[in-house]
Residue frames as a rotation matrix with the C-alpha (Angstrom) as fourth column:
UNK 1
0.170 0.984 0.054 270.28
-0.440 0.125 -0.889 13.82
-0.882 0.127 0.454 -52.37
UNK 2
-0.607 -0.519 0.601 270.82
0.514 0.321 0.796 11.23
-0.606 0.792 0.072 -55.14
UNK 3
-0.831 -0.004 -0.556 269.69
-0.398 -0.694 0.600 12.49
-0.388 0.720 0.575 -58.64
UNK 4
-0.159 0.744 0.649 266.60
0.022 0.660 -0.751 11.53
-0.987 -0.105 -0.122 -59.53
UNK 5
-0.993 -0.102 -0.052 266.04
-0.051 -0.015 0.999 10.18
-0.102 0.995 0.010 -63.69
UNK 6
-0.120 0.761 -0.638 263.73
-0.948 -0.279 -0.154 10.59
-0.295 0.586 0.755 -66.02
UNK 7
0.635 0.473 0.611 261.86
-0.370 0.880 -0.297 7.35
-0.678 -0.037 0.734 -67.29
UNK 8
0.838 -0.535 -0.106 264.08
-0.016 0.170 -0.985 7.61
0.545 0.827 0.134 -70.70
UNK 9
0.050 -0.988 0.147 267.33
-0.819 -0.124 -0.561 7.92
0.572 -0.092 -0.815 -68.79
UNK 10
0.376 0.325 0.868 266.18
-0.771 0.629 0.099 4.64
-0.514 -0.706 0.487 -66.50
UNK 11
0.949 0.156 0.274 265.34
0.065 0.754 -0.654 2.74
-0.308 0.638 0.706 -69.52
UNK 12
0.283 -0.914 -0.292 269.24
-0.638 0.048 -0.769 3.73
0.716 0.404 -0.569 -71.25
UNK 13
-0.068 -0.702 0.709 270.80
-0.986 0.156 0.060 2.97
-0.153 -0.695 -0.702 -67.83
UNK 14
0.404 0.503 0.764 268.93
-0.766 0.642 -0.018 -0.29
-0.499 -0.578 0.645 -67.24
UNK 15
0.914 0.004 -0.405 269.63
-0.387 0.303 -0.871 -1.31
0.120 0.953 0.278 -70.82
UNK 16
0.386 -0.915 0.117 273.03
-0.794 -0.394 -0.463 -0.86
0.470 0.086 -0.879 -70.29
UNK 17
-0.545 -0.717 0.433 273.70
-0.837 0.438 -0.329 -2.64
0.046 -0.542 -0.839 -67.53
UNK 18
0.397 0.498 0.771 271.67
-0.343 0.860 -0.379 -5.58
-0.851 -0.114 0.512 -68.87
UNK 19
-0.312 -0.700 0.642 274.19
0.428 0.500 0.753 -5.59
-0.848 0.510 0.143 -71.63
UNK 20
0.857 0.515 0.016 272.51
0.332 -0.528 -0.782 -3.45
-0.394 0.676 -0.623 -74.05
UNK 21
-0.409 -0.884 0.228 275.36
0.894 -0.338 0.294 -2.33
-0.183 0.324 0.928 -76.81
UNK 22
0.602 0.701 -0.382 275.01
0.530 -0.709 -0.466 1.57
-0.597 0.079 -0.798 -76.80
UNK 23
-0.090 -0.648 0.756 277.02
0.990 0.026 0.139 3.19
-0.110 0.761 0.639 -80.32
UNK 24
0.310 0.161 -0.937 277.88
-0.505 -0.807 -0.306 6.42
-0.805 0.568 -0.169 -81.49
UNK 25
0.398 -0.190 0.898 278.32
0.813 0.527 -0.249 6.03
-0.425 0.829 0.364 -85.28
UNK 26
-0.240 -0.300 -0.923 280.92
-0.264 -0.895 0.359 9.28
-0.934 0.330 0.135 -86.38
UNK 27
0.478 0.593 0.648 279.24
0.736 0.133 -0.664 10.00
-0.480 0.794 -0.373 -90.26
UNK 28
-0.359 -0.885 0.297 281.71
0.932 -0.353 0.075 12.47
0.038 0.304 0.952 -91.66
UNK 29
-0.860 -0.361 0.362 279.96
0.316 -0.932 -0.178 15.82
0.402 -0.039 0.915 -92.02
UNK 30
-0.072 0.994 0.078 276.91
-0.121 -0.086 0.989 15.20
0.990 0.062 0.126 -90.91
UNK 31
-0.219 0.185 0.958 277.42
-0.911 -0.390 -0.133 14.47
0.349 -0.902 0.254 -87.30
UNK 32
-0.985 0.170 0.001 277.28
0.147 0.853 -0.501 11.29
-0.086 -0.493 -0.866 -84.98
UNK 33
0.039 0.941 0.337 274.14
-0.836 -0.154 0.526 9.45
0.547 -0.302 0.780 -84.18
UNK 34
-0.843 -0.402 0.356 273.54
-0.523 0.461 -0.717 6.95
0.124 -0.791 -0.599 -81.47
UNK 35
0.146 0.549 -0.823 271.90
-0.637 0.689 0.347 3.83
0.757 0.473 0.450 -81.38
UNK 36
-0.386 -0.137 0.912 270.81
-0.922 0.106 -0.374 1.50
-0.046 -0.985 -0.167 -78.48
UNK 37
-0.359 0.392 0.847 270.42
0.287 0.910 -0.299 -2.25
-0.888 0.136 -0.439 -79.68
UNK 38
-0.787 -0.354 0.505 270.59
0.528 0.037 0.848 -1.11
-0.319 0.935 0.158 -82.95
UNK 39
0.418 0.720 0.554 267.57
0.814 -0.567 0.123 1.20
0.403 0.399 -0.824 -82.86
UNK 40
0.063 -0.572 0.818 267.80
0.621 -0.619 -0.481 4.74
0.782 0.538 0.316 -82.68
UNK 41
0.201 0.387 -0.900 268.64
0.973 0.028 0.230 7.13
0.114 -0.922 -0.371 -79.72
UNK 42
0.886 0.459 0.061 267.91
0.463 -0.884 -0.066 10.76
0.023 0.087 -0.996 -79.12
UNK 43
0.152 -0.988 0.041 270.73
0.648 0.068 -0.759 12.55
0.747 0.141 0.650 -79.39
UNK 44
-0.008 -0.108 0.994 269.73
-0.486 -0.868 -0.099 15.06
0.874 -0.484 -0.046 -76.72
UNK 45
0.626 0.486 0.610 268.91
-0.775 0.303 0.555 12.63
0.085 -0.820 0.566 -74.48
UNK 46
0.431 -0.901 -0.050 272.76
0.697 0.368 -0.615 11.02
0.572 0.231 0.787 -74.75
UNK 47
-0.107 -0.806 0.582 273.94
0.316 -0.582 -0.749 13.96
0.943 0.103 0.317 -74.02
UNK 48
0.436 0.690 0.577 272.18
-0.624 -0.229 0.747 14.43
0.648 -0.686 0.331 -71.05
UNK 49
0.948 -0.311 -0.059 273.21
0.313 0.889 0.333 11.04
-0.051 -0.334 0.941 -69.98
UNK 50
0.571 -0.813 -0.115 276.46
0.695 0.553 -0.459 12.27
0.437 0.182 0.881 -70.66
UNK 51
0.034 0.294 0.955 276.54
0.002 -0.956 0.294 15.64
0.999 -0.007 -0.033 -68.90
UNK 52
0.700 0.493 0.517 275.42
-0.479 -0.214 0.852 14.02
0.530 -0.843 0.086 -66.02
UNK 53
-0.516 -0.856 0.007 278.72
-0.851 0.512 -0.115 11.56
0.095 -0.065 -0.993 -65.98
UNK 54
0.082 0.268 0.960 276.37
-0.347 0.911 -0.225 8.35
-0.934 -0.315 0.168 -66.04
UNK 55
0.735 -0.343 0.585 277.66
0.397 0.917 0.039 7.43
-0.550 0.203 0.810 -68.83
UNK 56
0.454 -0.565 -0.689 280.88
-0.571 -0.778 0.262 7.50
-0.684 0.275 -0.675 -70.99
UNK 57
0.683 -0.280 -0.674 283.03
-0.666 0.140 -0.733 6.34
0.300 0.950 -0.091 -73.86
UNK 58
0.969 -0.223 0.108 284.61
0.147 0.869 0.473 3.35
-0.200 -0.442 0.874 -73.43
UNK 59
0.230 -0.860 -0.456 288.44
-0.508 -0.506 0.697 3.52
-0.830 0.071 -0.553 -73.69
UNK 60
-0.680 -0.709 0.186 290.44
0.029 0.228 0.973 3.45
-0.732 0.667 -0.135 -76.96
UNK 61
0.325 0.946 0.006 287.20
0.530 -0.177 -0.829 5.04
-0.783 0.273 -0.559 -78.60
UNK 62
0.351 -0.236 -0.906 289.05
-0.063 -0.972 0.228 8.24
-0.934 -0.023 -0.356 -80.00
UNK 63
-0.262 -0.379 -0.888 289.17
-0.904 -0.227 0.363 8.46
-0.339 0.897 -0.283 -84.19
UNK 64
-0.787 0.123 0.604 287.15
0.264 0.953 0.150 5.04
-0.557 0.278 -0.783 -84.59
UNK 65
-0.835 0.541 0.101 284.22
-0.119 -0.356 0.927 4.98
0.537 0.762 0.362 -87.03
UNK 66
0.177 0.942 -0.286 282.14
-0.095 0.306 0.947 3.16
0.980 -0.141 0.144 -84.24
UNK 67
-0.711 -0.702 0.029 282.41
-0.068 0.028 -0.997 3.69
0.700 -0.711 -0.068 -80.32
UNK 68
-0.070 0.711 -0.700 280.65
0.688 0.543 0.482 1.78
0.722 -0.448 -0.527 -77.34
UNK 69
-0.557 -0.428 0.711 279.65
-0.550 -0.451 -0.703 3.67
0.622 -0.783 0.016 -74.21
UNK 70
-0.032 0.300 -0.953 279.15
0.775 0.610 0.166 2.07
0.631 -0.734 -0.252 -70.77
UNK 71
0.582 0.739 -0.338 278.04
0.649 -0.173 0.741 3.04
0.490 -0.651 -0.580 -67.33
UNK 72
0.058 -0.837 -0.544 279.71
0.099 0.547 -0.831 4.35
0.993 -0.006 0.114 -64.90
UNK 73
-0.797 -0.061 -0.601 280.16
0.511 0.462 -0.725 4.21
0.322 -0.885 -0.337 -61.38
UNK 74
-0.862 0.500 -0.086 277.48
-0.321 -0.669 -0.670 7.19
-0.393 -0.550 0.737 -60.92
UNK 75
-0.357 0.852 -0.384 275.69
-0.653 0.066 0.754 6.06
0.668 0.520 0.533 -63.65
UNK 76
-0.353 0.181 -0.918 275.28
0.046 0.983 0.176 2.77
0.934 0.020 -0.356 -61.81
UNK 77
-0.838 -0.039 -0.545 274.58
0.546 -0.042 -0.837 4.32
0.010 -0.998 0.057 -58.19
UNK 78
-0.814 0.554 -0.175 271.70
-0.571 -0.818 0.071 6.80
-0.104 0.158 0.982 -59.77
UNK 79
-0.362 0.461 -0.810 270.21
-0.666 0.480 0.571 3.68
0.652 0.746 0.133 -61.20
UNK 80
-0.434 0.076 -0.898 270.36
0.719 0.629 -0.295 1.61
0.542 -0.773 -0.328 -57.79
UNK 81
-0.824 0.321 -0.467 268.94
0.318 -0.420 -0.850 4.57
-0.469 -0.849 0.244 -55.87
UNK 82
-0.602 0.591 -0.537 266.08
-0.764 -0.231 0.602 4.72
0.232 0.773 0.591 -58.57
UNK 83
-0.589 -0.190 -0.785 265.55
-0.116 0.982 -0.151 1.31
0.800 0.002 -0.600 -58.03
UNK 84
-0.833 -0.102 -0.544 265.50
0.499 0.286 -0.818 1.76
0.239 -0.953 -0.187 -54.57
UNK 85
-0.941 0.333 0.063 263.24
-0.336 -0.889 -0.312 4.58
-0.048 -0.314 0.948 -54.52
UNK 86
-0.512 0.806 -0.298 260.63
-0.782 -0.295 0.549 2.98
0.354 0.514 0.781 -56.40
């Protein structure tokens, strides 16, 4: 049974794979935040997204000040059977 998203996790995916640049920004003690086209994005609702494996840190992320994440293959099959559904 494919997984079935929430309008906000659509809209991330969709973004994404329309080229949308999605950032974490590491802030020293204060904790990352995360930005989607340069506006802001829940951080619970990342994590979610990331939980679910639809999306992830691009490679050679690890100790940067700024790191992209992209789809990935589930993310991109959740989104087509969304798609499809609707």
């Amino acid at each position: 049974m494919p997984l079935e998203l929430t309008a906000p996790q659509a809209r991330v995916l969709g973004a994404l794979q329309e080229g949308a640049l999605l950032l974490m920004h590491r802030r020293g003690e204060r904790g990352p935040y995360y930005t989607l086209q340069g506006r802001r994005l829940s951080v619970t609702l990342l994590k979610e997204l990331e939980a679910l494996r639809l999306i992830e840190q691009e490679a050679g992320g690890t100790g940067r000040a700024v790191v992209a994440y992209g789809l990935t293959p589930a993310g991109r099959h959740a989104l087509e059977a969304q798609r499809d559904h609707l």
